[in-house]
N, C-alpha and C positions, 0 to 999 in steps of 0.2 A: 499501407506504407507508401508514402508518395517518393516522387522522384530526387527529392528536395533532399532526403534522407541522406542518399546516399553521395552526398557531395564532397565528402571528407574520403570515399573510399574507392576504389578501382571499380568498374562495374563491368562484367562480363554476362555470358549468356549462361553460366551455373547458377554463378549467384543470385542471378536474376532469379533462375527457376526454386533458389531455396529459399526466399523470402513468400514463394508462392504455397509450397509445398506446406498444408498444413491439414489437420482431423481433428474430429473433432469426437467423445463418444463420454457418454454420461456424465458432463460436466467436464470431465478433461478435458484438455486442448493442448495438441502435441504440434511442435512447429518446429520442421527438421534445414538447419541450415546447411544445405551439402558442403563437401570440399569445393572448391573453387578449383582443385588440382584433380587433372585426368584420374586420379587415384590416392583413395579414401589411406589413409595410415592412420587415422585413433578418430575415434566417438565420444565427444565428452558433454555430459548427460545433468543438465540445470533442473530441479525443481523447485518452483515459484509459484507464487502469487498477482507478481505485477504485469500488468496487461501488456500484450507481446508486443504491440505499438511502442512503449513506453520503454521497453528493455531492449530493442531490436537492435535500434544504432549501436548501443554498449557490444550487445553481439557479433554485430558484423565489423565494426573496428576492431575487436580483437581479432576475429576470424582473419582480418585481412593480416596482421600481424603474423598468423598461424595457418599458412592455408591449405594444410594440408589436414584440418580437422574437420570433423562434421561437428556441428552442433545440435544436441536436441531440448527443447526447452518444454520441459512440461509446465503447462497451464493451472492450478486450480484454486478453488478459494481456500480460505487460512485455515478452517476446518478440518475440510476434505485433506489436505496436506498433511497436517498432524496427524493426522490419522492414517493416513499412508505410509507416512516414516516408522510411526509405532509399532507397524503391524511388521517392521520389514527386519529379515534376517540373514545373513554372510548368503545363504543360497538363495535369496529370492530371485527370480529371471528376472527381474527391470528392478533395477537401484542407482540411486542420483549421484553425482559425485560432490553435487554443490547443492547445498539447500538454502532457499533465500526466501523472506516471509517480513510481512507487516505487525504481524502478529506478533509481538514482545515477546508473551508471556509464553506464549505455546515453544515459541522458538528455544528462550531459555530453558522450559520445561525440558524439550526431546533432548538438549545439550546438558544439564542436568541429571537425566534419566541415562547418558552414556552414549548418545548416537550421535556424537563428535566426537571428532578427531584434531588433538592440539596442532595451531603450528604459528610458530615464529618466523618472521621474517623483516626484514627495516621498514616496510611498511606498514604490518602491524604495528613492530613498538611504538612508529610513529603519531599512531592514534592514541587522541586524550582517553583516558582509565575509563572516565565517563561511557566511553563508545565503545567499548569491550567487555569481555568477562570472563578471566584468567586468559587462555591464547585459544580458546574455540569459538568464539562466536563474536561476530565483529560485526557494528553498525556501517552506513556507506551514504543514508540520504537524511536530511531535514526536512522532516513534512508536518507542517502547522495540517489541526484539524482544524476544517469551518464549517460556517451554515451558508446556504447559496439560497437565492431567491428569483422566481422566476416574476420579475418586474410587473408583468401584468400586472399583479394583484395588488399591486399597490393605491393605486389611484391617488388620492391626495394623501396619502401616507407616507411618512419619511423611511428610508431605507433601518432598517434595526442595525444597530454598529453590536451590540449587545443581547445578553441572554435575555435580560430584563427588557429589552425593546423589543427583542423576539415577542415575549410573552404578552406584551401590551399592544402587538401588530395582530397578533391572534386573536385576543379581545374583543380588538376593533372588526374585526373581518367577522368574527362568528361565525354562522352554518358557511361562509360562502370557502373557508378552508378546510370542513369537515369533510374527510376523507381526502384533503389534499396535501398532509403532510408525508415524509417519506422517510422515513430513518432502516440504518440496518439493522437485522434480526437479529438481535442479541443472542439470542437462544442457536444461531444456526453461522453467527460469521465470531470472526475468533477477534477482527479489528471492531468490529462492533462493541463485544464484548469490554473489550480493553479501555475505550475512552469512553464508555459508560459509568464504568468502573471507576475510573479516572475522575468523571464528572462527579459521582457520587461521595468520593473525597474533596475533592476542589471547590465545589459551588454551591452558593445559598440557596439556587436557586433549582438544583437537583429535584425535591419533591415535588414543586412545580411545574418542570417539564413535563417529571414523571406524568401527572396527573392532567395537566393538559395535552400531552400527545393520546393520552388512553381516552379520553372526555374528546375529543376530535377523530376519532378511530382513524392513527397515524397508521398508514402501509408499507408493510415491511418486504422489506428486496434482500437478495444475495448480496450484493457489492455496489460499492461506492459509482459503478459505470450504467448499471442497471438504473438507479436512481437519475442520475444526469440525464440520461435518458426519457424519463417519465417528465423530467422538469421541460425538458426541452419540448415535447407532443403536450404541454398545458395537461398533462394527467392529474400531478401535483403542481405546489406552487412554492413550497420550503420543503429546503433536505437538514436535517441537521445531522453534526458528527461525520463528516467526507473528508474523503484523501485531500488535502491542498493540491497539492499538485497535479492532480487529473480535474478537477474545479477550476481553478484558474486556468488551463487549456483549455477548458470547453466556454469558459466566460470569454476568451480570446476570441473562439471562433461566434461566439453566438453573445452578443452584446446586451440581450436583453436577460442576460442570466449573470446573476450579482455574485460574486462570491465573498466571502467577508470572514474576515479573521477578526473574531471577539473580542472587543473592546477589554471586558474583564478580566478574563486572559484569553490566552491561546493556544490550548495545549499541545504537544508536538511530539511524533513521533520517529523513532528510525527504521528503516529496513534495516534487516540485520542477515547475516550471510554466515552458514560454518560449512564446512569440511566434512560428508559424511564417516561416520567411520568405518565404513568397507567401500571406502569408495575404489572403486576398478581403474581410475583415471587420476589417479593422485597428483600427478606431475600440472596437467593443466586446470587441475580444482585450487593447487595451490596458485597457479599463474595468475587465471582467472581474478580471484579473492583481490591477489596482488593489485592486479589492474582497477580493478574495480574502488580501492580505495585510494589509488595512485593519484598523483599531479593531473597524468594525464587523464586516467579514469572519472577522475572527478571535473575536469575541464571537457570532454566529452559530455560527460553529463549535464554540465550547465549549460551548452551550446545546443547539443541537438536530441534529448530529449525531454520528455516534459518532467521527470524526476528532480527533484533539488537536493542540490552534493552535500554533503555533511562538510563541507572544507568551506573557510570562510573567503579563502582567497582564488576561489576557481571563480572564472570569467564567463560570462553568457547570460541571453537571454531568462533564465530562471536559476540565476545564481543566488545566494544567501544574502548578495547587497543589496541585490535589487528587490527580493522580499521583504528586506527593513523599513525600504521606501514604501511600502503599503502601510495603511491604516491596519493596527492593531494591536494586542494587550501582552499586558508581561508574557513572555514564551515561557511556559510551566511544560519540560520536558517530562515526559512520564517514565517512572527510574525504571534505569536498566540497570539488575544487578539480583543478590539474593532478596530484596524488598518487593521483586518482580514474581518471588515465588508464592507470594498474599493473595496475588488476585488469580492464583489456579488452587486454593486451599479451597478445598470441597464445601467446607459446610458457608465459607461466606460467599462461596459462588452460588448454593444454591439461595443463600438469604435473598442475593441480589435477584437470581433469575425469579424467585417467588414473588418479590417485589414487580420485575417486569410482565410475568404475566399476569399477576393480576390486575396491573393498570392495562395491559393489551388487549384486556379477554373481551373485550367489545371489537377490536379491529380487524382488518381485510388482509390476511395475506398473501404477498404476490406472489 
């Protein structure tokens, strides 16, 4: 977190220490924002997905709003999450008051399965049908999926705007991208999954991927930061299926890293946020939520992190207008609603994963 951050907020010497304060233990990551007041009055307890970078600013403007709150934000992938929610009951010792996930389908799943809790409020009804579903579970960001490209590899090749360029830049490269492609584990990340999924309805060019990521022993990572990563150290050299919004941050800072929204389409995702239903902190899970989809929640978002707001008329560097002005293809949202409960139906989940391993069972994984 740099200093840059915290330009919109008060900056003491607590605060300071709770942007520090963070663990880390089997893939968790727990990042505790103290009170900024000599004395603690309420704990109100986030579990996420999104990189603590990336949700910080949202936290600590609210905290300053509230500063007599600590906040803790647990860390994990969409998984590991679901799975934690699942498993959890009125007495478990650690339960979230807000759950927040990239993961559509899981999220609708746990909210479906009972573990929301409804709530109304003028900022809910505010949001389009589309970004809801009945009063428990509520969208907050717009994030195109892309393919990023670490430029090296190009040499006299034109950048791929498209799946089909994609697939004609692989071609052309042969052994020299073999083992250099990098997608997420389908089998082990839940956003993975999902615009897989997605791809496999959408695109003609679906069994192709398939079969040239598995023919190229494409390497599979945890998360869409893991991958950025590899691109940036020349590990790989194409990621396909990444967050936008963590892509375009890192193509910001590192210019030789392409990011590209799909000519053909572009599919697009939300974060989505519910209310758990025992949650212990009810009063600022509902605040929270509030904010989060608010004028201002959404104007924070477009200024100082790298998320993109689900509101068309929030302002800032990675607002929704300034997305338009990029290159790329019809925005093909992927549905949120009961049509979301198909791609967690067992037997066509397992067709697909059959399908991915057996194009994988050559590959490396990370």
């Amino acid at each position: 977190m740099t200093i840059s951050a915290f330009k919109f907020i008060r900056i003491d010497f607590l605060l300071l220490i709770s942007v520090l304060f963070s663990t880390s233990l089997f893939g968790e990551e727990k990042h505790t924002l103290l009170s900024s007041s000599l004395q603690e009055d309420e704990r109100f307890v986030v579990w996420g997905v999104a990189n603590y970078d990336a949700l910080a600013p949202l936290l600590l403007s609210f905290q300053h709003q509230f500063p007599n709150v600590t906040i803790q934000y647990n860390e994990y992938n969409t998984n590991e999450l679901y799975s934690k929610v699942s498993h959890l009951h009125p007495g478990s010792l650690e339960i979230p008051d807000l759950v927040m996930s990239s993961a559509m389908e899981l999220q609708f799943k746990l909210v479906n399965d009972g573990y929301a809790q409804p709530y109304d409020s003028p900022q809910t009804l505010a949001l389009p049908d589309w970004a809801k579903w009945h009063n428990e579970v509520f969208g907050f960001t717009f994030e195109p999926i892309v393919m990023v490209i670490n430029t090296d590899i190009l040499g006299s090749e034109k950048l791929p705007r498209s799946r089909e360029q994609l697939l004609s830049l692989i071609r052309a490269k042969g052994p020299l991208v073999d083992r250099k492609i990098g997608l997420n584990d389908v089998e082990k990340v839940g956003l993975g999954y999902l615009t897989w999924f997605h791809d496999s309805q959408q695109s003609r060019t679906y069994g192709r991927l398939l079969e040239t990521f598995g023919t190229h022993h494409a390497q599979l990572y945890p998360n869409s930061s893991s991958i950025l990563n590899a691109l940036l150290k020349g590990e790989i050299f194409i990621a396909y299926n990444l967050v936008g919004s963590y892509a375009f941050e890192w193509s910001a800072q590192h210019p030789w890293i392409e990011t590209i929204m799909p000519t053909d389409y572009t599919s697009v995702i939300m974060r989505t946020a519910f209310i758990y239903r025992y949650a212990r902190n009810l009063e600022f899970a509902q605040q929270f939520l509030d904010y989060l989809i608010s004028e201002e929640g959404q104007s924070q978002m477009a200024k100082h992190s790298s998320l993109i707001p689900l509101s068309e008329t929030a302002e800032g560097k990675n607002s929704r207008a300034i997305l338009q002005r990029k290159p790329h293809g019809i925005f093909r949202a992927i549905p949120f609603g009961l049509e979301t409960l198909v791609q967690t139906d067992q037997a066509k989940k397992q067709l697909l994963l059959k399908e991915w391993s057996n194009a994988m069972n050559k590959s490396v994984k990370k």
